[in-house]
C-alpha positions in Angstrom: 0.3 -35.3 -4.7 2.9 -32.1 -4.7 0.8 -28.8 -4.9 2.1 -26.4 -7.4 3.6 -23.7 -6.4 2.2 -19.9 -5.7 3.7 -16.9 -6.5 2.4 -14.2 -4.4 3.4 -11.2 -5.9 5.1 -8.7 -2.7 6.1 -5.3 -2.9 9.7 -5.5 -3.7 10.3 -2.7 -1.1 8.5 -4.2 1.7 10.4 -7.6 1.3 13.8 -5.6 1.2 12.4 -3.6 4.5 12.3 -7.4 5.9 15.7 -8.1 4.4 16.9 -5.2 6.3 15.4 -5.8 9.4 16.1 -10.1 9.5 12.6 -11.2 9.3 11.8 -13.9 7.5 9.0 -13.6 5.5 8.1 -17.5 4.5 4.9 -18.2 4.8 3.5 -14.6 4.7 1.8 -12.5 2.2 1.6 -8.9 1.4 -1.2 -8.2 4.4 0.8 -10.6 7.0 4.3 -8.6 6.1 2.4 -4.9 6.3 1.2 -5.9 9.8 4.5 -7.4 11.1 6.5 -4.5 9.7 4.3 -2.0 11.1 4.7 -4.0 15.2 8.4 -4.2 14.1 9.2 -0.9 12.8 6.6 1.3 12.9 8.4 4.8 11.3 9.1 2.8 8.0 5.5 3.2 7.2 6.0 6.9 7.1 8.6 7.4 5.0 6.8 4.8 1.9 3.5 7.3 2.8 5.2 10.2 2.5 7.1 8.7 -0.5 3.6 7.9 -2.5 2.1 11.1 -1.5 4.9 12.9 -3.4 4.8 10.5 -6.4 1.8 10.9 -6.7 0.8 14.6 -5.9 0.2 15.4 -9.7 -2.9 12.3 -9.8 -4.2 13.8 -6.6 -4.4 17.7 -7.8 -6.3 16.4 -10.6 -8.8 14.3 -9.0 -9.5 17.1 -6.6 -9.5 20.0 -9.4 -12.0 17.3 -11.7 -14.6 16.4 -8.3 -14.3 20.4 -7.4 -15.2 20.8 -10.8 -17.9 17.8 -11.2 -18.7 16.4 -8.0 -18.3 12.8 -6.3 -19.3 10.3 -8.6 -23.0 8.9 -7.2 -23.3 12.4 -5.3 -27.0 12.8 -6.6 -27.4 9.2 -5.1 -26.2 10.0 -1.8 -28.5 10.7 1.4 -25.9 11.8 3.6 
């Protein structure tokens, strides 16, 4: 009995980081790849970090400026 297949959605940038580097990523998924490429090439992290922070530095004022505003969410919960 053939198993159907599973697509395993990967972020298209970490599987052309792969592509780049030769590593074959059959059998992986997203975690497994992040790991490997991280032992392999440890700087490319960086630059996709750096990368996010600046896409999404407009998101990030805003959630501080609304929880400097408002709070945490669950703050009046919290016993630390």
């Amino acid at each position: 009995m053939n198993k159907p297949a599973l697509n395993v959605g990967i972020d298209p940038e970490l599987i052309e980081q792969a592509r780049r580097l030769g590593i074959s990523i059959a059998g992986m998924d997203e975690r497994a790849l992040r790991l490997h490429l991280q032992k392999v090439y440890p700087t490319g992290g960086d630059a996709r970090a750096k990368r996010w922070a600046r896409e999404n530095a407009e998101a990030i004022r805003i959630h501080n400026e609304f929880v400097e505003k408002h709070g945490c969410f669950g703050e009046e919960w919290r016993s630390w």
